[in-house]
DOLUMGU-271676 format. One record per residue: x, y, z of N, C-alpha, C in turn. Coordinates in steps of 0.001 Angstrom, whole numbers, plus 500000, padded with zeros to 6 digits. Each point is the difference from the previous one (the first is absolute). Layout:
DOLUMGU-271676
XYZXYZXYZ...
This chain:
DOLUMGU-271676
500853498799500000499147501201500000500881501240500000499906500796499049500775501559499898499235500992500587500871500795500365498887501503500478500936501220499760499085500708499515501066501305499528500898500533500983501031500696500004500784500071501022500564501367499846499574501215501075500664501468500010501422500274500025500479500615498931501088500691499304501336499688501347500684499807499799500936499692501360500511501636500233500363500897499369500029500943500124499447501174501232498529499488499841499005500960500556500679499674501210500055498734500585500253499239501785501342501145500448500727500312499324501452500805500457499391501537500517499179500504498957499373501246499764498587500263501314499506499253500100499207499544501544500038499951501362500939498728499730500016499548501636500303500951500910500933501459499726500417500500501044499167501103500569498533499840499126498693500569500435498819499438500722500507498505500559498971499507500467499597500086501320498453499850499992499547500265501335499275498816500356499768499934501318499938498852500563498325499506499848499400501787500537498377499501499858499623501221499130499204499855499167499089501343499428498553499686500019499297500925500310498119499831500315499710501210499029498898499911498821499226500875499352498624499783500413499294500566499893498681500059500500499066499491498505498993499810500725499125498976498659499107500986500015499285500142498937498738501475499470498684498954500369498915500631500284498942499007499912499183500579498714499416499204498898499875500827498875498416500271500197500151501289499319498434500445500291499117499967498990498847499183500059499299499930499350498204500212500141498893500032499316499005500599500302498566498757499426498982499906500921499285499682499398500377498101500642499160499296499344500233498172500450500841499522499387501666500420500559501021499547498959500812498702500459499056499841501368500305498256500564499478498694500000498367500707499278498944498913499956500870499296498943499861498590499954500603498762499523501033499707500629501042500451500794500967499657500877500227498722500365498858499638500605499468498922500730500413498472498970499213500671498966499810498714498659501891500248499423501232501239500139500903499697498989500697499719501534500012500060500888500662499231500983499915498521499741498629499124500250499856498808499046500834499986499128499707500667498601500875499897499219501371499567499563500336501153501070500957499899500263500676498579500676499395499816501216500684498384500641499937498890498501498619499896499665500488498932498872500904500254499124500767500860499554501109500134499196501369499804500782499992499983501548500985500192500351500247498350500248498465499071500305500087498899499869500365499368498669499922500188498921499699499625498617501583499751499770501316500344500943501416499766499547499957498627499804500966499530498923500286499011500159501859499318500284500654498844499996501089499724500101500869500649498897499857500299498819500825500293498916499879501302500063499333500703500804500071501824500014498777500358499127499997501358500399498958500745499521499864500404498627499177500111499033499438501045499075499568500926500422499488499492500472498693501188500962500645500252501462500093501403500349500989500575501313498588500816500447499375499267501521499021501103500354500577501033500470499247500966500284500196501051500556498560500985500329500168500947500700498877500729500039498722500689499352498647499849500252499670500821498791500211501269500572500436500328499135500100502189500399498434500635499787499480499173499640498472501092500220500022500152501221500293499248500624499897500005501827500747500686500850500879499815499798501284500402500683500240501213500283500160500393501662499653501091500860501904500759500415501297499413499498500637500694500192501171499883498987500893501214499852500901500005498828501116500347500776501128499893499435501106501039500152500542500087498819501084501294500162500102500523498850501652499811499477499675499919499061501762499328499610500394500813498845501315500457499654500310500783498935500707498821499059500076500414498898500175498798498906501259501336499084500994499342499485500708501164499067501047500946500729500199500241498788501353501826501001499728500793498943499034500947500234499344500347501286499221499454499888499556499607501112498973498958500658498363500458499489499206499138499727498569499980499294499559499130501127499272500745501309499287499304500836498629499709499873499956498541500649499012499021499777499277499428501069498450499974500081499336500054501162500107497721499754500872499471500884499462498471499385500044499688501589498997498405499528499760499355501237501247499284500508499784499666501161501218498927500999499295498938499876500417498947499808499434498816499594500943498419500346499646499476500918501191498899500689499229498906498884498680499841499680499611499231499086500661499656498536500640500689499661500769500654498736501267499921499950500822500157498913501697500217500143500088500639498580499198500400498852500727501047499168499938501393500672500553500830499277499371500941500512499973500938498631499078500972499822499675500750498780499361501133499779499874500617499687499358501211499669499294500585498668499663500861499864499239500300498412498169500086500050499751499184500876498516499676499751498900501733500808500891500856500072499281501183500209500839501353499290500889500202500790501310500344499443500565499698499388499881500298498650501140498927498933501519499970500364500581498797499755501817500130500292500958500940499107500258500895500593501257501121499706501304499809499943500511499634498705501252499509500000501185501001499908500956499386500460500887501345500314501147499576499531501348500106500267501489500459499886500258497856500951499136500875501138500457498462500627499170498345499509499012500224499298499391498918499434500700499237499187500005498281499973500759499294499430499293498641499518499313500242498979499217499257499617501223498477500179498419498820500067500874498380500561499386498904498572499493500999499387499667499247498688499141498467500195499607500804500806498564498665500770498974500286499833498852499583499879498985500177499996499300499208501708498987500641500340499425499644501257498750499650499884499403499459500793498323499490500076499941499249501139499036500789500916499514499500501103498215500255499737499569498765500993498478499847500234499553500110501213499552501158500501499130500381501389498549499259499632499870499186500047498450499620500570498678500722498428500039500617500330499135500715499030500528500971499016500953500469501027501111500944498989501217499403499537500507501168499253501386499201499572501084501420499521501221500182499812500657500424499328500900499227498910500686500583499182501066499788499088500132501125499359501548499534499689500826501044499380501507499710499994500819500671500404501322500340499381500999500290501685501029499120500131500634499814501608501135500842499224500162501350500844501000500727500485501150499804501166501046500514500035500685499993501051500408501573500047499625500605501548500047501207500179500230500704501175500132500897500312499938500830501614498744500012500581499847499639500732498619499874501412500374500871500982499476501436500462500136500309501059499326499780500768499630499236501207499035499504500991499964501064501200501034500765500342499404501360501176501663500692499231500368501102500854500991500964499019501455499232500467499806499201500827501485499543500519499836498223499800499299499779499312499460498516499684500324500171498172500955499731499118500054500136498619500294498659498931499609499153500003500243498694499585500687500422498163500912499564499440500276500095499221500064498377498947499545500174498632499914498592499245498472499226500426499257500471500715499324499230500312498872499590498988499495498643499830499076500016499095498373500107500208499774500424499046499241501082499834498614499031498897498974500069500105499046499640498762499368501609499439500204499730498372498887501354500090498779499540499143498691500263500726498888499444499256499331500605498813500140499410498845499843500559498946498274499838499872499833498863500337498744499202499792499378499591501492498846500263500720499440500039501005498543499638500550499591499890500993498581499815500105499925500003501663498498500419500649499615500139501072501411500550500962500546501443499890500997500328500785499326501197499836498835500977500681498989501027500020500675500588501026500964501010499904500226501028501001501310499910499893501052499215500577501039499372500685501153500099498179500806500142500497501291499862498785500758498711499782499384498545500952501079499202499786500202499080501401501310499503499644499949498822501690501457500518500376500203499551501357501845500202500753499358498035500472500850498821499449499532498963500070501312499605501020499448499278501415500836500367500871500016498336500940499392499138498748499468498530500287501706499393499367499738498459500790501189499242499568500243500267499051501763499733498975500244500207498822499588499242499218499611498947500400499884498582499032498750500232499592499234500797500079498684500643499164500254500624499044500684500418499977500271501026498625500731498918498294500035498609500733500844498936498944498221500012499547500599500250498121498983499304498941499412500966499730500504501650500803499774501306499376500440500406499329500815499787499004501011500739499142499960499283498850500522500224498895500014499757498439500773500694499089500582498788499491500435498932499838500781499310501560500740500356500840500238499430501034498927499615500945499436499074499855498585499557500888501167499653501026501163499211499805500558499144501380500984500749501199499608501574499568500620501211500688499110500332500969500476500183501361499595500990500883500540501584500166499026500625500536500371501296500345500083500335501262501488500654500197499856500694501223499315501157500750499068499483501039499180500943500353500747501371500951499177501035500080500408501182500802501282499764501166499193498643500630500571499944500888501165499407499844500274498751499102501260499234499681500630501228499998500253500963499469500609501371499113500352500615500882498943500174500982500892501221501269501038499391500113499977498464500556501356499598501180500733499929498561500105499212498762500921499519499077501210501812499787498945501119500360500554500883499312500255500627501781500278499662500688500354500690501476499193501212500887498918500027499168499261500997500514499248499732501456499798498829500676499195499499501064500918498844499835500295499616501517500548498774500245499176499128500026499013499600500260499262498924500156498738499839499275499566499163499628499088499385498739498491500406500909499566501298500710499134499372500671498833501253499839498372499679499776499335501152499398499000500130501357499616501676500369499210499772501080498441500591499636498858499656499690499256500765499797498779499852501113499677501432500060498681500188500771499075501206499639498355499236499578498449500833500114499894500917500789499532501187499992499456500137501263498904500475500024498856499343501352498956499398499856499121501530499349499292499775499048499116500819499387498807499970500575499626501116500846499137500553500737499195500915499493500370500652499170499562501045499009501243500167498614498618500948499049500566499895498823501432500855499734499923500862501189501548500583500245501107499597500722500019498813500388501069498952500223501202499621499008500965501145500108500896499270498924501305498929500275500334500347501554500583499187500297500893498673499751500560499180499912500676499336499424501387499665499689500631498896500295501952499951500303500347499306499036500792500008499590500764498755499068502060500373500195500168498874500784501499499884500495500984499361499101500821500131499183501169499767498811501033499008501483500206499094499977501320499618500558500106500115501387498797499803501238499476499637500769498878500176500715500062500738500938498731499992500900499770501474500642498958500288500628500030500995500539500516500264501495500302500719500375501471499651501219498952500528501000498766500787499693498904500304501168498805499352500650499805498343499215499539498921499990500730499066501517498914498917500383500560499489500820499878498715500005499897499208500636500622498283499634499709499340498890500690499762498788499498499073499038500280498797500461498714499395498910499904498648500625500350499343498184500637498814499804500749499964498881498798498665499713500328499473498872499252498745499727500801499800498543500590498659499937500656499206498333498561500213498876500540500288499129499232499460499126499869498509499900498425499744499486499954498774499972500498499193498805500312498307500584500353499388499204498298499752498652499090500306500678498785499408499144499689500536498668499826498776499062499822500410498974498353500433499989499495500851499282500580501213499131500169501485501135500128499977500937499985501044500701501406500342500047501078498868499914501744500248500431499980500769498478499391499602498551499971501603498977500315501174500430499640500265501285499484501414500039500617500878501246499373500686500746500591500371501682498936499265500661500217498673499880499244499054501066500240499607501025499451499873501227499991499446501023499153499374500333499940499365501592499680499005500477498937500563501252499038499793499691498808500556501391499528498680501076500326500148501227500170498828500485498463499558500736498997501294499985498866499821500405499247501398499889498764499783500268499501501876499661498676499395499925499586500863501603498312499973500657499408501693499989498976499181500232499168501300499622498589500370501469500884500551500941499330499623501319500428498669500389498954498923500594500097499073500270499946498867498776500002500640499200499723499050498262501278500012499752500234498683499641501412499904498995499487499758498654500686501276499532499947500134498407501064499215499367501238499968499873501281499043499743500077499140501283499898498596499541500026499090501168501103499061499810501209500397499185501160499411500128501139500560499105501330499686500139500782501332499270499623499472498479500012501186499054499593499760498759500821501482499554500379500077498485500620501125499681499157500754498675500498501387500462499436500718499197501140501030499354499929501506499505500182500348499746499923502078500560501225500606500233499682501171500197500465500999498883499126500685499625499970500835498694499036501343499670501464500918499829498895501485499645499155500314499241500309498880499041498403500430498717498892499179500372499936499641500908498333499384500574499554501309500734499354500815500155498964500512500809499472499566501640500005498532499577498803499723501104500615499297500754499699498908500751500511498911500868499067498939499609500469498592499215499382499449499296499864498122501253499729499739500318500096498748500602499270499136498961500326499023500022499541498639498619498497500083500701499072499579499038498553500079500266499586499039501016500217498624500541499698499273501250500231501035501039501096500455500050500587501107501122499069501000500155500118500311499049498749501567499874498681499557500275499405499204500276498600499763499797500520499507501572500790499620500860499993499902501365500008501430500395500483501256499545500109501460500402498885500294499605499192499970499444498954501179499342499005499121500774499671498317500341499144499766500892499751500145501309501769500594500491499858500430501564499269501242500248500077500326499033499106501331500332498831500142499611499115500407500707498598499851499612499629501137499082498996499179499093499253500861499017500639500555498707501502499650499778501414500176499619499633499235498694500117500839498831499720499345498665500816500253498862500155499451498815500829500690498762498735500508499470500661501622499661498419500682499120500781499803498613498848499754498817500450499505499163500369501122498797499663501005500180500136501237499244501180500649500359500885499753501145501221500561500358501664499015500308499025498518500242501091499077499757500609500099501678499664500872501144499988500152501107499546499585501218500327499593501106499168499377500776499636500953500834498485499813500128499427501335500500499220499751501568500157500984500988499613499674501302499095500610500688498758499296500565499159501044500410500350500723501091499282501599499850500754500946501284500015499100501460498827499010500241499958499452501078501118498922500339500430499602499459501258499103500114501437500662499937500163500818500144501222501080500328500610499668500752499427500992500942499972499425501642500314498941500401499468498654499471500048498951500717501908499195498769500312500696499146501572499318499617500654499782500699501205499362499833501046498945500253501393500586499201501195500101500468501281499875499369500314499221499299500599500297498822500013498970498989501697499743500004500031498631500712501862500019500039500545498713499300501150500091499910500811499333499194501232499449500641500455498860499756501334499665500798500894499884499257501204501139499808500956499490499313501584499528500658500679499345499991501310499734500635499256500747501238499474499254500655499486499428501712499639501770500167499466501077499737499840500851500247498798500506499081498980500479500831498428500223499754499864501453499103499596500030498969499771501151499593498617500274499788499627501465499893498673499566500774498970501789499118499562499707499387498880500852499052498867499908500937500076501254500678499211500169501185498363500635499182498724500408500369498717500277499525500230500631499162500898501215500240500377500955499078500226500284498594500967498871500278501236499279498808499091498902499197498931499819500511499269498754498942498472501008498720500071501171500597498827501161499715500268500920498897499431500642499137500283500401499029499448501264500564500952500939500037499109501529500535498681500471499136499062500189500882498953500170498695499855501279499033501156501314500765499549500877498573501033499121498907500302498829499948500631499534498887498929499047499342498809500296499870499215498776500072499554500829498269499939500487499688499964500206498983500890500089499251501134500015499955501370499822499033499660498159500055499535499306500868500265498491499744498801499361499296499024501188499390499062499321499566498824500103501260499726499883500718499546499978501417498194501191499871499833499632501152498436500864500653500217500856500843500261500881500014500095501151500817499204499587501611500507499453501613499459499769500744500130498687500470500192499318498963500247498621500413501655499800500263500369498787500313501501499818500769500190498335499026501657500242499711500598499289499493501046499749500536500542498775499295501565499392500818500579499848498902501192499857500051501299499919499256500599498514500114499182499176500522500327498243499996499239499743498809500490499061499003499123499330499493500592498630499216499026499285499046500186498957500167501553499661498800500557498995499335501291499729499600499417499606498860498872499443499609499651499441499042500225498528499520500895499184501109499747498574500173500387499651500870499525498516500520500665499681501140501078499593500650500489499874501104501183499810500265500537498488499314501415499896500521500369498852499407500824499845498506500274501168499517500539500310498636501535500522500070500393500196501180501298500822499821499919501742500006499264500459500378499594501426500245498618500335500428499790499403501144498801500283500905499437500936500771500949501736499560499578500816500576501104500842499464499663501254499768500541501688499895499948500909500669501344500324500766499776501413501026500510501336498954498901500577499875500086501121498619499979501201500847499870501387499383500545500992500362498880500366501551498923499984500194499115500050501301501019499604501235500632498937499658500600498870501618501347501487499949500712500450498511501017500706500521499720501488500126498831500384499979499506501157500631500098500511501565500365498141500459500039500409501717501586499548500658500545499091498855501284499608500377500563499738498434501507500581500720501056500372499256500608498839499055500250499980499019500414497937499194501003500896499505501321498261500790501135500263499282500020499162498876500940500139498579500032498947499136501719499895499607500191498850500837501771499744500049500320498862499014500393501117498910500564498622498896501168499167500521501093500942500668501392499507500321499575498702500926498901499959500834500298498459501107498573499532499886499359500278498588498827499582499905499192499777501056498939501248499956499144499898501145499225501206499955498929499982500528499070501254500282499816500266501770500108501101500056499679500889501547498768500280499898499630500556501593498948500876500412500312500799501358499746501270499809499754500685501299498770500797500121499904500478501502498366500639499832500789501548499899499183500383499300499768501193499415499884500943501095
């Protein structure tokens, strides 16, 4: 297996600029009107594509739908830099731009005489793989890095593109004529080129309470140093979840209900939205609570005002330590009840179902809701994902 490999040059010209941690802040993108209704259904979506890998690698690389998708950061592409509003995406490993902002080629662009094609679920790009300058914050400057620019596009409504921040071995069977090439992602690139010592990405939501919540972290090369005990967990060995930033959930009740009733693995990932438990699971959560239904016009599980009151913590056990989506954290604020499709008055949750049952190798998704309240590390260097509370 080959993978393109940055200029040996640049590493001399670098290293003696590197910093240990850098944090940019994530935008929450603003949008108007029910620009979440279906969420529910491309979260689904979404899991079956992420299930659909097979042993010989992908054609098809899920990733997020961006109709959905509530935060960006902004990345400069070029010298001088042509900044680009794209998603963070651990689901993913190209990364690309064009699909709002067309790609601006410059002095530093170096075409790789590849052609690209990836398949999001419903969407897709292709086009033409560059190698170029990425500025990720003003003291963060990746040089050579590759680059997709989408010539040809579909369902990417707002957003310019992806920062694909998922294992590398996703990105094999993207490229053309080299299908048997990988690409090095953002992150391979910091450490290869000395900019961050350590392979390690930190991102955190923050919890959207209102539509002026912009809030939001994303850490280059470790963690946030104002955070307090992480709790670490291996990725799992299970197929198809070890694909991905998978781990291992060793149990997860819901009150006195056990919803996961033995360790089973899933998956943690920023382009899910929701918190997805495999449907046996979910139908133990949505029956503990009374009166607790999927409405079928929003794809949501919806709760009567009278059963509020009477919820339960919704926790999780990972590496022997309880994490725990308290009433709050399971509720969809209701002036958001109309961006999700929703009834003005009524109350929704942000659990819902996976779209099959357990037993497949990815029996559950902790999507961006679970990291609205705690912090996820994603450590390529000793393979493994963190958590701290927020």
């Amino acid at each position: 297996m080959r993978s393109f490999v940055a200029f040996p040059a640049v590493l001399l010209a670098t290293y003696a600029l590197a910093s240990p941690v850098i944090t940019v802040q994530l935008t929450k993108f603003q949008r108007t009107g029910a620009y979440l209704k279906g969420a529910p259904d491309a979260d689904r979506a979404r899991a079956a594509f992420l299930k659909s890998r097979t042993t010989s690698g992908p054609t098809t690389v899920p990733a997020t739908n961006l109709a959905y998708v509530q935060y960006t950061t902004s990345v400069g592409i070029g010298n001088p830099p042509t900044y680009y509003n794209l998603v963070v995406d651990t689901g993913s490993s190209n990364t690309f731009c064009g699909t709002g902002i067309p790609y601006v080629r410059t002095s530093t662009s170096i075409p790789t005489r590849e052609a690209v094609n990836v398949t999001y679920g419903a969407g897709y790009f292709s086009g033409l793989e560059y190698l170029d300058q990425v500025t990720l914050a003003p003291n963060l400057v990746l040089q050579n890095q590759s680059i997709g620019d989408a010539l040809y596009y579909a369902d990417f409504e707002g957003v310019d593109g992806i920062v694909g921040v998922g294992p590398v071995d996703l990105t094999l069977g993207t490229l053309s004529p080299d299908t048997n090439t990988t690409i090095p992602t953002i992150m391979n690139n910091l450490v290869s080129q000395g900019l961050v010592k350590d392979q390690v990405l930190g991102v955190y939501f923050a919890p959207a309470t209102n539509y002026t919540d912009t809030n939001g972290a994303l850490t280059y090369g470790g963690i946030d140093s104002n955070l307090g005990e992480l709790t670490y967990v291996p990725v799992t060995n299970t197929y198809l979840a070890a694909y991905y930033w998978g781990i291992n959930a060793t149990l997860s009740t819901y009150g006195v209900d056990v919803v996961i009733p033995t360790s089973t693995a899933g998956i943690v990932d920023t382009g899910t939205t929701q918190v997805l438990p495999a449907d046996n699971f979910f139908s133990v959560y949505v029956n503990a609570i009374p009166g607790a239904m999927l409405d079928s016009n929003t794809g949501l599980i919806e709760i009567p005002a009278s059963s509020i009151s009477l919820m339960q913590p919704l926790n999780f056990l990972i590496a022997d330590r309880v994490f725990t989506m308290d009433v709050a954290a399971q509720l969809i604020p209701t002036d958001q009840n109309i961006a999700w499709g929703g009834v003005a008055g009524k109350q929704y949750g942000v659990v819902a179902n996976l779209g099959s049952d357990s037993g497949q190798g990815l029996d559950f998704i902790i999507g961006q809701e679970f990291m609205k309240r705690y912090y996820a590390v994603f450590d390529t260097d000793v393979n493994r994902v963190g958590f701290a509370q927020t």
